[in-house]
N, C-alpha and C positions, 0 to 999 in steps of 0.2 A: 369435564365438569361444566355444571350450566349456576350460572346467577336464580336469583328467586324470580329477576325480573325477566332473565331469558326464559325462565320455565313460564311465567305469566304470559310471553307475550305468545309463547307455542299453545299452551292454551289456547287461547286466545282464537288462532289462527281452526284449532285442531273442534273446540267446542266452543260456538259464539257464545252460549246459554251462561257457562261457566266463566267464560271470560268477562262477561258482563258486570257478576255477583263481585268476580273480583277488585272489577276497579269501581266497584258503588258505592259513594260516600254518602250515603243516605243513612241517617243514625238509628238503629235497629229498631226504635220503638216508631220510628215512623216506617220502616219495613214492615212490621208487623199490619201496621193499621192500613195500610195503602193496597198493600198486595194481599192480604189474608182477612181481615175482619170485614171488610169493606166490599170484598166479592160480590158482587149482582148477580144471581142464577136465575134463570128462565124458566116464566112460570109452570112450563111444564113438566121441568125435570122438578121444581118442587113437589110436583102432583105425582110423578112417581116414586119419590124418595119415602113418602108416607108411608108405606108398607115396610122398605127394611127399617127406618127410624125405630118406626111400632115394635118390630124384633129386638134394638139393641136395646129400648126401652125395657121391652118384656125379659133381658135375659139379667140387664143389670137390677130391675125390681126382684127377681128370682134367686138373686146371689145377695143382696144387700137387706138386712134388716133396716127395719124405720128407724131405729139406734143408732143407727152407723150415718144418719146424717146428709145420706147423698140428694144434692140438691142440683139436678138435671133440668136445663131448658132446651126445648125441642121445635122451637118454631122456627130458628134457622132451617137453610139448607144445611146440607152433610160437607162440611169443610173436616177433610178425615188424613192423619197423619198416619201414613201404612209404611214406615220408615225401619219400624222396630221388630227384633224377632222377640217373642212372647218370652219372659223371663223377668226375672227378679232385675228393676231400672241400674242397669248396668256399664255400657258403653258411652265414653263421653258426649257423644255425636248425637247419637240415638237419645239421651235422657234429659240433654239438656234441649233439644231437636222440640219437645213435645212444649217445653217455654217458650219458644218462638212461636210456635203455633197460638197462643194466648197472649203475645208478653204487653201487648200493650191495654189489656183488659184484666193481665193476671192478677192484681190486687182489687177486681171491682167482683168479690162472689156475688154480694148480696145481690145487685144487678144481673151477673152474667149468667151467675151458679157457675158448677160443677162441669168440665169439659171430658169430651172420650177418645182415645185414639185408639185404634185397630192394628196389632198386632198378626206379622205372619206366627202359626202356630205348626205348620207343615215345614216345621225343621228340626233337624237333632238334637238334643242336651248341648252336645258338644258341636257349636256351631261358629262363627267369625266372631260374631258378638259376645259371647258368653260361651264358655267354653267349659262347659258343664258346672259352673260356679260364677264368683263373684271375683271383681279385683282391687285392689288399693295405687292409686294415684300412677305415677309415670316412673314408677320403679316397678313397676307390674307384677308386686305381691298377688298372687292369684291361692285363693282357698277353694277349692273342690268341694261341691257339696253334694254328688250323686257318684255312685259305684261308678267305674269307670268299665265293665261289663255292659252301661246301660247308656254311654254315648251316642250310640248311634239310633236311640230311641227316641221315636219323632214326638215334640214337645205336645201335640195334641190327642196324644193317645196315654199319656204316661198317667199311670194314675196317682190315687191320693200318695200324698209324701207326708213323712214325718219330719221336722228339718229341728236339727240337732247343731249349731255351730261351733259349739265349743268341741265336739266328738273330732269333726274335721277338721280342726287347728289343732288337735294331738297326732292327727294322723298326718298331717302336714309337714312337707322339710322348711319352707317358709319360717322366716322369723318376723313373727309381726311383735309389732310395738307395743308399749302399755294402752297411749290412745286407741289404737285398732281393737285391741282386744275387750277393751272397756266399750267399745262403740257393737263389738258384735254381741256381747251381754246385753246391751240397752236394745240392740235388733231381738236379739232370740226372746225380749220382756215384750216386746209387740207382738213378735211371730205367736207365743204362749198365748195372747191376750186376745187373737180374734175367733171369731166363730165362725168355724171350716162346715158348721153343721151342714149349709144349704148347696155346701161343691160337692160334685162330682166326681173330681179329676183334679190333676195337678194346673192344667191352665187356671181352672175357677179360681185355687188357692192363690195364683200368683197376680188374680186381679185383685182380691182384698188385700195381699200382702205391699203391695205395691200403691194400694190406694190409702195406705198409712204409711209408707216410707217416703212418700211426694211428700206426705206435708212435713216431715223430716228436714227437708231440703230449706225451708223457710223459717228463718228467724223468729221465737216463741213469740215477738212483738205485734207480727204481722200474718201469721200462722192464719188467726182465724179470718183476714182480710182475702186470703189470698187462694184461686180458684184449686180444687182439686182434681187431680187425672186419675181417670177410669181404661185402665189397660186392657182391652179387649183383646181375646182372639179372637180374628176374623173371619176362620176357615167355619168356623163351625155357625155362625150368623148367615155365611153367602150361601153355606150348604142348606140352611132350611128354609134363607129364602128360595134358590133355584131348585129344590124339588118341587118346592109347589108352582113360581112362577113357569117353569116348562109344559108341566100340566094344565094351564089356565090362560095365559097370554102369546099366544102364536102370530101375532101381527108384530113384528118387531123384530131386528135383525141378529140378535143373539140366537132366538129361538131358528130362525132360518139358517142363520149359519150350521146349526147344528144339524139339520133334520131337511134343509130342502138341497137336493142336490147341484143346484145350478149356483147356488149361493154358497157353499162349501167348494164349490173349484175354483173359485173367486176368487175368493178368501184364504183357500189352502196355499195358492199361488203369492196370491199378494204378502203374506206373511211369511212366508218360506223365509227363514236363515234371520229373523230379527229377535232380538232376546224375550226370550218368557216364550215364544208358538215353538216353532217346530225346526231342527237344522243348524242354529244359530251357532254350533261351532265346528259345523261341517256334517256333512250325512250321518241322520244317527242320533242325532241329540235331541235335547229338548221332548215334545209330548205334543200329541195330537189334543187339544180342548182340556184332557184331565189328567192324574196320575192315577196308578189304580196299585192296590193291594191288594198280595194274598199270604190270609191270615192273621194273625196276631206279630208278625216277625218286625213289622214297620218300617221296613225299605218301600221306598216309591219305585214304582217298575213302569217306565215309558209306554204309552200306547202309542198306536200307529191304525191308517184309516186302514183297511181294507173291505173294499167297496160299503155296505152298509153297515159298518163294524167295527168296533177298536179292540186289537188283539196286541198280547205284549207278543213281540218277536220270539221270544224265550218260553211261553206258554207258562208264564207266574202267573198271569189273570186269565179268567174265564173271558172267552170272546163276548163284549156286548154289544146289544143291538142299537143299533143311532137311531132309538126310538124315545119320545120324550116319557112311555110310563119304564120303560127299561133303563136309560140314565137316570129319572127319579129315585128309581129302585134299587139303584147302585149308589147314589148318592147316603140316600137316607141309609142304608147298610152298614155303610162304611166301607164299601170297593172300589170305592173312585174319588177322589177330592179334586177341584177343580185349582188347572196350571195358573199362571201368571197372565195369558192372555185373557183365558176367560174371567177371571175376577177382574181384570181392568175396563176388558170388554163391557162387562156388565154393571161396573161402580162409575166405573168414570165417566164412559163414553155412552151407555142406555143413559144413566140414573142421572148421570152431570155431578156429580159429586166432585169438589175441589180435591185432588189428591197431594198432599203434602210428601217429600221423600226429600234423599241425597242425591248424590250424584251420580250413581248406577240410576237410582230408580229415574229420575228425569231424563235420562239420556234415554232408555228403552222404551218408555210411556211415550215419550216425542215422537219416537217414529212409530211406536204403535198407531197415537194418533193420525199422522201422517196415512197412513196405512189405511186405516178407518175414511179417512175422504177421500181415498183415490179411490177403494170399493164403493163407498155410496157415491161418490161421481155417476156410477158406471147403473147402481142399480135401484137407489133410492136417494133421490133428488129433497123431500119433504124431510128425511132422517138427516141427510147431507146437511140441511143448517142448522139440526138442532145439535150435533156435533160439533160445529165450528165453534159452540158455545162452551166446550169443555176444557177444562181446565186441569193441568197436569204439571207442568214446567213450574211447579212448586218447590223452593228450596228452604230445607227446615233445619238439614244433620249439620250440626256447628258445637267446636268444643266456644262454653261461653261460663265456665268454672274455675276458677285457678287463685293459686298463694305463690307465696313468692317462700324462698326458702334461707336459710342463714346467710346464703351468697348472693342472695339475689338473683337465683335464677327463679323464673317460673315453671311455677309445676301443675300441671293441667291438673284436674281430678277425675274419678271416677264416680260413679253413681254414690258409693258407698262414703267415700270422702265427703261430698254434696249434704250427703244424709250427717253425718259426723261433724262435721264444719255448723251444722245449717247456714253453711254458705248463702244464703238469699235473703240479705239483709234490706232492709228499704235504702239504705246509700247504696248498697252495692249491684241492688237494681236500678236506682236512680243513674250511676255512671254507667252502667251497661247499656242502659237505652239510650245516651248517646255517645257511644260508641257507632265508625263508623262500619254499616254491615259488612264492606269487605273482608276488615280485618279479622271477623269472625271465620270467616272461609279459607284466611290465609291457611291456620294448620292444614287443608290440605291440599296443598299444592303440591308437594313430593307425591302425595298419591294419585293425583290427576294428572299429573305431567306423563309420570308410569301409565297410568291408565289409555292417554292418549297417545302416547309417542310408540309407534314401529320398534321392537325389538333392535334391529339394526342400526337407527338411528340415536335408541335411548344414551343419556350419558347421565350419572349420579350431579341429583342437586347439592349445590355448594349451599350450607346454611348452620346456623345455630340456632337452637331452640327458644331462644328467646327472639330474633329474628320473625317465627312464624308466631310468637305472641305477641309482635312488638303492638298492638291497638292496643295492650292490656295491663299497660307498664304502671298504671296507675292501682293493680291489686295489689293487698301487704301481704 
């Protein structure tokens, strides 16, 4: 058995980045404004941000009536939280992750407006986050809300949905409460109430649905003070950016990486076995630049180079040629959606966009960066500092929701509690903001300790749950 403060200090030792957040007593709203709103980007990555900006602009005009009130400001840089998988605001970490990303602007809209974060949408129904449904608080009441035939169906192919909640609480062993079940009546009075007219797909649906269950979260007082989030999928913005940008912009190291040979053995090299490229849990894993699909089935199937070419091992995908109208042309199709490297490649480290995440994603983004200046060391000196300028080692995923219960213990919440509570009262953002940010991070230290320590050394943290809330003892 280890103390919270022996897992802290292995931390520590194990991940500087993470051992840092945990002993920062810096009170969250000043985290927010120091490390996040206050970011300086370089004028040139503002001058290439303008084109995907224009896209998210263009996709959220596309899906939102003038009705619907959404009031976007666009003259920042891209300070972008890609923490979340695309779903109905669900995970503690991940829903309240997207308030930190705001928290110390989140009641100035008229000022700020309206904020967006980008969702991965290249995962299953049934994924870590959401598990083909919704859940209720730290008793992890879980309701199902898609056939379970259809889990393994990647969230950005799925199409239009009908959503029914009171149908999947009959079909449920779960016993939910009267509050829960009054709370998913007053959700299914939303769901009923928006206009699906302008989606496509089930991602589209779950940005409007999502962009009225935010303001859920916030106290009727302050409701109309306070900024709204716009949940994007990402895959399908970076996909219509890089068909076009491969076809048009060749001076640049994304597009070389892909297409010039001496920059690809670099680069294949230098990235070997780090998470999101290629190897990363031993020969075999991970994906060459993209995944690729065949047919309608929606399993991602690995590529792999060979010589001018990515072939699945298994011959699921058509061999394509590493030419940029042939990757286009698989792109725009739908045979290929771009891995973990090349969307950071190209968001973070071309574009300079702030990326906001947890603690997987800043531990993989670091050494991706890392990665990124040891190749432009070697073959682009002028890209080499616009790089150094990039910004990743951003930490957003924090449970920052909670009630306390007959006993006084604290009980985290879930997205849907958040939304039912409207937990986000002006006192209880007032004491949140100073709160200090460690304590936010504390809940996960059982999982970072696991995450860091060696199998053989690992030993179970000693704790109680009120322990990893203790910053929070002040919620009723």
């Amino acid at each position: 058995m280890v103390t919270l403060e022996q897992a802290i200090d292995y931390i520590n030792k194990a991940n500087p980045f993470m051992g840092e957040l945990l002993n920062l007593e810096d009170p969250l709203v000043r985290y927010a404004h120091d490390r996040i709103t206050t970011h300086v980007f370089h004028p040139q990555h503002l001058e290439r941000q303008k084109f995907y900006k224009k896209l998210i602009e263009e996709k959220i005009n596309n899906l939102f009536l003038p009705s619907e009130g959404v009031k976007l400001n666009f003259e920042s840089g891209m300070i972008v939280d890609t923490s979340d998988h695309h779903g109905i605001l669900n995970f503690p970490s991940t829903a309240c992750g997207h308030l930190i990303d705001v928290f110390d602007t989140v009641l100035d809209r008229e000022h700020y407006g309206d904020f967006y974060v980008l969702d991965c949408g290249n995962v299953p129904l049934y994924n870590g986050i959401a598990k083909r449904g919704i859940d209720f608080d730290d008793s992890h009441k879980h309701l199902n809300l898609f056939p379970k035939k259809d889990k393994h169906k990647l969230i950005s192919r799925y199409p239009l949905y009908k959503f029914d909640f009171m149908e999947w609480v009959q079909k449920s062993d779960e016993k939910f409460n009267d509050e829960q079940i009054e709370f998913l009546k007053r959700f299914q009075k939303i769901v009923d109430g928006i206009d699906f007219s302008t989606c496509k797909r089930y991602s589209d649906q779950i940005v409007k649905i999502n962009y009225y269950l935010w303001q859920e979260f916030f106290d009727v007082e302050i409701r109309d003070k306070a900024r709204r989030c716009l949940t994007l999928e990402h895959d399908e913005i970076l996909i219509k950016y890089l068909s076009k940008f491969l076809l048009e912009s060749k001076d640049n190291f994304v597009w070389k990486t892909l297409f010039d040979p001496v920059w690809r053995e670099t680069v294949t090299k230098e990235f070997d076995g780090i998470y999101g490229a290629w190897n990363y849990s031993g020969p075999n894993t991970g994906t060459h630049f993209f995944w690729g699909f065949h047919g309608d089935d929606g399993v991602e199937y690995r590529l792999v180079l060979d010589g001018n070419k990515l072939v699945n091992p298994d011959g699921k995908v058509e061999p394509i040629d590493l030419t940029p109208e042939a990757i286009s042309k698989a792109l725009t199709e739908g045979i290929i959606i771009p891995s973990i490297f090349t969307k950071f490649s190209l968001v973070a480290f071309y574009l300079g966009a702030k990326t906001m995440g947890g603690p997987g994603q800043t531990e993989y983004t670091g050494k991706l960066h890392k990665a990124w200046l040891n190749v432009l060391t070697k073959l682009d000196k002028d890209e080499l500092e616009l790089v150094k300028h990039a910004s990743v080692m951003n930490f957003c995923c924090c449970d920052l929701a909670f009630h306390k219960d007959g006993d006084g213990n604290i009980i985290r919440e879930w997205g849907p509690d958040i939304a039912m509570y409207h937990r986000f009262t002006k006192e209880y953002l007032e004491r949140l903001g100073q709160t200090p940010f460690k304590y936010a991070v504390y809940p996960l230290i059982p999982i970072s300790y696991f995450r860091f320590t060696p199998a053989t050394e690992r030993q179970k943290v000693e704790y109680k749950s009120n322990d990893l809330y203790q910053g929070f003892n002040w919620v009723k």
